[in-house]
C-alpha positions in Angstrom: 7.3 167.7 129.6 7.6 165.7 132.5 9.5 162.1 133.9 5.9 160.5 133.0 6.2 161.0 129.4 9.5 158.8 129.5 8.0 156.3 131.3 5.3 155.8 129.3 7.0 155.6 126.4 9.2 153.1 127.5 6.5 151.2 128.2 5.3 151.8 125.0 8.0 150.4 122.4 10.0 147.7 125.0 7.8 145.6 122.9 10.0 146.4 120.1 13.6 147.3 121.5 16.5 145.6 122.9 17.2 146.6 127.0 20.9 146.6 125.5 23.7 145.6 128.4 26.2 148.2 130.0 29.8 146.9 129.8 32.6 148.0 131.9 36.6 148.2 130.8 39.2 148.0 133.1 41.8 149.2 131.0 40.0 152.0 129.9 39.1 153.2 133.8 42.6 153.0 134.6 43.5 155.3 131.6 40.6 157.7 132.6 40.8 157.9 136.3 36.8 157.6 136.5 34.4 154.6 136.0 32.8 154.5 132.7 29.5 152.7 132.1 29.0 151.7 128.7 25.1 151.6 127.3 25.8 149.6 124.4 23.2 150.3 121.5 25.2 148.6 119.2 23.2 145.6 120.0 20.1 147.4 119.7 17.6 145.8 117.0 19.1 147.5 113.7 22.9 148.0 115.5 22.0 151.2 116.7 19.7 153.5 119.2 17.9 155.1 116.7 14.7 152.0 116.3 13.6 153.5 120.1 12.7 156.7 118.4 10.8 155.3 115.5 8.8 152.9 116.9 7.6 155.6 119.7 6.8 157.9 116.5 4.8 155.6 114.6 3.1 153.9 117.8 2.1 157.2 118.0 0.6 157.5 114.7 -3.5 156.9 114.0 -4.5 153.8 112.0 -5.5 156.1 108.8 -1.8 157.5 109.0 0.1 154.4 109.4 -2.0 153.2 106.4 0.0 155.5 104.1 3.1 154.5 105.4 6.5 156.6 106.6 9.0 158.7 105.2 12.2 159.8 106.1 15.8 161.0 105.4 19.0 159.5 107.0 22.5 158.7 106.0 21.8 155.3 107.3 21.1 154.1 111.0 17.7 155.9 111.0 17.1 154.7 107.7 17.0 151.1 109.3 15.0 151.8 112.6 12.6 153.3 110.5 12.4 150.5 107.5 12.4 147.3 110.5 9.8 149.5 113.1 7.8 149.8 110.2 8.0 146.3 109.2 7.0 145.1 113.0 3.9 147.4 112.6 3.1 146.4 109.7 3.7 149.9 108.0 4.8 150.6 104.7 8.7 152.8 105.0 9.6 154.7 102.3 13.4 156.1 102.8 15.5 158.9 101.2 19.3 158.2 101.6 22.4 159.9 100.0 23.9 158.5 97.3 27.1 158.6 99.5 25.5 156.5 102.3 27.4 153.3 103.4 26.9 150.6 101.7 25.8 148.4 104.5 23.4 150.5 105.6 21.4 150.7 102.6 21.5 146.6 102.8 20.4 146.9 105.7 17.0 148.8 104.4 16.8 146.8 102.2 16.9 143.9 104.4 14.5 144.9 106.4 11.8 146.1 103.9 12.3 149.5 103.4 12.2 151.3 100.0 15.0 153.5 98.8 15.0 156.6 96.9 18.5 158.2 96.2 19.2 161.8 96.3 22.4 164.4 96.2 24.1 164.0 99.8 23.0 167.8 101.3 20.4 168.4 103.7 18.2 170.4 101.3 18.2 167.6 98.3 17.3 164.9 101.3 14.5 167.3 102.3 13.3 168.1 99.2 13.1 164.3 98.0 11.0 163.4 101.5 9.0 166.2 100.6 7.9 165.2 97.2 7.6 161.5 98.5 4.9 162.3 101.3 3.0 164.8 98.7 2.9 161.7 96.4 1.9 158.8 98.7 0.4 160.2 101.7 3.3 159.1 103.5 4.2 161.2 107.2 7.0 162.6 107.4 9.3 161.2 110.3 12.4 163.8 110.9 15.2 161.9 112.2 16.2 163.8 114.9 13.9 167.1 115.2 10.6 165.5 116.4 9.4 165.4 119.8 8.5 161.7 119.9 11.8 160.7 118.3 14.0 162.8 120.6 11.4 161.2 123.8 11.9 158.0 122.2 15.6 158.0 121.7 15.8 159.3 125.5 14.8 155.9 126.7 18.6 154.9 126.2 19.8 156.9 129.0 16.5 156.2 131.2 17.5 152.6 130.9 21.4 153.4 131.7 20.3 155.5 134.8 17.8 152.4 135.9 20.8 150.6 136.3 23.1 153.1 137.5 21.2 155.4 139.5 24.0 157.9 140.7 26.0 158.7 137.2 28.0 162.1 137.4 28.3 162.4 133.6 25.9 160.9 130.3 28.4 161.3 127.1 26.7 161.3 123.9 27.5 162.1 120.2 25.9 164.6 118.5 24.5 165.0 115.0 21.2 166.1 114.1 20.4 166.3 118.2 17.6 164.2 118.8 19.7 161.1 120.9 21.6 164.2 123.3 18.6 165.9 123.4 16.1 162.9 125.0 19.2 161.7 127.3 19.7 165.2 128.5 15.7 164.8 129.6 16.5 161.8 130.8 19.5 162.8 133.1 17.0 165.8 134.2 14.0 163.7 135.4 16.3 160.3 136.5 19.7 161.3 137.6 21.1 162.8 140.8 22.8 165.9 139.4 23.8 164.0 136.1 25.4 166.6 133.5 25.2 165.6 130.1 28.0 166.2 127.7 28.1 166.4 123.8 31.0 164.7 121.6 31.1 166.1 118.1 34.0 166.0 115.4 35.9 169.6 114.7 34.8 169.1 110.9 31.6 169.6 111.5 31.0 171.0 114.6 27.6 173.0 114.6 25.7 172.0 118.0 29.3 173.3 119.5 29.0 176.7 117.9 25.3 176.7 118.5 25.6 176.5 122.3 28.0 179.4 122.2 25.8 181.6 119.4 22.5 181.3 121.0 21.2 179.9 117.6 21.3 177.0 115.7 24.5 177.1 113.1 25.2 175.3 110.0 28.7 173.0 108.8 30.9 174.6 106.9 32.7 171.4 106.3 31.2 167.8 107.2 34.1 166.0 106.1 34.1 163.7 109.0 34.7 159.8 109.0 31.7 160.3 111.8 28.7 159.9 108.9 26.1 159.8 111.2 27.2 163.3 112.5 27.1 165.2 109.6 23.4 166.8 110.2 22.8 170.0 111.8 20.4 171.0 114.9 16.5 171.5 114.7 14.2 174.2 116.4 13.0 171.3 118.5 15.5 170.0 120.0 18.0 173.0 119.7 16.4 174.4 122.8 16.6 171.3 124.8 19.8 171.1 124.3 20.9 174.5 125.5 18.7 174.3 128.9 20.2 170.8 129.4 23.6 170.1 127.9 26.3 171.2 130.3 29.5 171.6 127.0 30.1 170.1 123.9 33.9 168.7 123.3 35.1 168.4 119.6 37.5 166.0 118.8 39.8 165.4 115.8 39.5 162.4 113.4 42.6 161.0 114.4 41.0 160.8 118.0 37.9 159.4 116.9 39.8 156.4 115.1 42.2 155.9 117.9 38.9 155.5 120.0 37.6 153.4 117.7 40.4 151.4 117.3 40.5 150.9 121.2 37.1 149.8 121.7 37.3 147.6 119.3 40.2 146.0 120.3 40.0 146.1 124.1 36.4 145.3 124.7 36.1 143.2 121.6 32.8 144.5 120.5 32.0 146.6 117.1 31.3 150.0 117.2 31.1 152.7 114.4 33.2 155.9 114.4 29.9 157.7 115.4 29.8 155.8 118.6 33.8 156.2 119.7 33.4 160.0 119.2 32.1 160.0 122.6 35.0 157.9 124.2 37.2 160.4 122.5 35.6 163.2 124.1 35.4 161.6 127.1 39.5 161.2 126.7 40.6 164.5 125.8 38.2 166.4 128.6 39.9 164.2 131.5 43.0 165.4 130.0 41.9 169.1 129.8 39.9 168.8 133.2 41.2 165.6 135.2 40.0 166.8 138.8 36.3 167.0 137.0 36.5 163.5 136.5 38.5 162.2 139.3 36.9 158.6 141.1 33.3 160.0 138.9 31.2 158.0 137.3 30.9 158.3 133.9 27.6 156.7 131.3 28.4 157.2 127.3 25.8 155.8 125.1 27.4 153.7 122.3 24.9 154.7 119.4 25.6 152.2 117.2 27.8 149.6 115.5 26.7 149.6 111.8 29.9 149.6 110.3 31.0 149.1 106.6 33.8 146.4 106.9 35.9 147.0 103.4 36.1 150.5 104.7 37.6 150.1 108.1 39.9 153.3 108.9 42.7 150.8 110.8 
């Protein structure tokens, strides 16, 4: 792996992304004691970061695959990057979601001309269902997080965060299945200027947090988090990028991710979903545990996405 590999795909699916903006708050610097940069992926095409990871892996796909179409699994925002970067390429997306998936994220599937197939809401009934899909249709199987051109393509994010500010201390990110901290953490490696990259990542279902301190990847025993695109576990791919290039991981509690939330929402004025504000409330409680860490620093989060189901609101 090298900086190369990032540039070229960036190169690669611009065609297809958003260069999303990087918005500032006052307020919220003032709270903090730092400057925070804020890459907002919540305007990305399909509200959220994960359509750069896609389209890099079905771009790098050969014709006869990407005549059989995709498949994947995903609670919901992947579920739509793959459904509307397979409609731009003209591939056929076939998509296994929970049956306790928000609603507005299987609409948004829908919308943009993805098929749906239903299973039990555990990582072994969503596997099994892609599994059985791909035998069936010739389909590839696209992981969500645990593939090497998803995790490159989901590090262009932070490449584009660190084009436009070159001399970041800090990159926050949330962490689920891994593939979105693992590419930034690449990123901050072959772009930043001593960048550490830090993890946010709920106390009710806090693997990637116990995996850093095990040595090996660890399940949930609970993933009753308001955080739904956190519940997932780490892979063998990116589990070891991760542990060469996250500095910590900070858990935070679910009032803390709403009170995030809450603030974002109301201070900035933009929508973000409780996925995204985990990283703000990481970002909060580690100046408060560590302040002189943070001190006059400057400070990226990736906002991952804004998909958020509107009768459901948790404020």
């Amino acid at each position: 792996m090298n900086k190369t590999v990032l540039t070229d795909c960036h190169k690669r699916i611009i065609p297809f992304i958003h260069n999303t903006p990087v918005l500032t708050s006052t307020l919220i610097n003032e709270r903090l004691g730092c400057k925070v940069f804020f890459k907002c992926e919540n305007f990305q095409r399909g509200g959220a970061y994960k359509i750069r990871g896609a389209t890099n892996a079905i771009l790098n796909l050969r014709e006869a695959q990407r005549r059989n179409g995709v498949v994947t699994h995903s609670s919901g925002n992947f579920a739509q990057a793959v459904s509307l970067a397979a409609r731009s390429l003209g591939v056929p997306a076939h998509i296994v979601m929970p049956t306790t998936a928000p609603k507005v994220k299987k609409e948004g599937v829908v919308a943009y001309g993805g098929q749906i197939y239903e299973c039990e809401p555990t990582v072994e009934a969503r596997q099994a269902k892609a599994d059985k899909i791909a035998s069936e249709t010739g389909a590839v199987f696209l992981h969500p997080s645990n593939d090497l051109n998803v995790i490159i393509g989901q590090g262009t994010a932070a490449l584009e965060l660190l084009a436009e500010q070159t001399d970041l201390n800090f990159i926050f990110c949330p962490v689920g299945g891994g593939g979105l901290i693992a590419g930034s953490s690449l990123s901050a490696k072959y772009f930043g200027q001593d960048c550490k990259v830090v993890g946010g990542e709920p106390f009710e279902a806090d693997d990637a947090y116990r995996s850093l301190i095990s040595g090996k990847i660890e399940g949930n025993e609970t993933v009753n988090t308001i955080a739904d695109g956190l519940r997932t576990t780490l892979g063998d791919i990116n589990f070891p990028i991760i542990r060469e290039n996250v500095s910590k991981i900070v858990r935070v509690t679910e009032e803390e991710i709403v009170l995030a939330m809450r603030l974002v929402w109301e201070r900035m004025k933009i929508i973000i979903e409780p996925s995204s504000a985990v990283t703000l409330a990481a970002l909060f409680r580690d100046c408060k545990e560590n302040p002189s860490d943070y001190q006059n620093k400057k400070v990226g989060i990736i906002i991952s996405g804004g998909n958020v189901d509107l009768n459901q609101l948790p404020f």
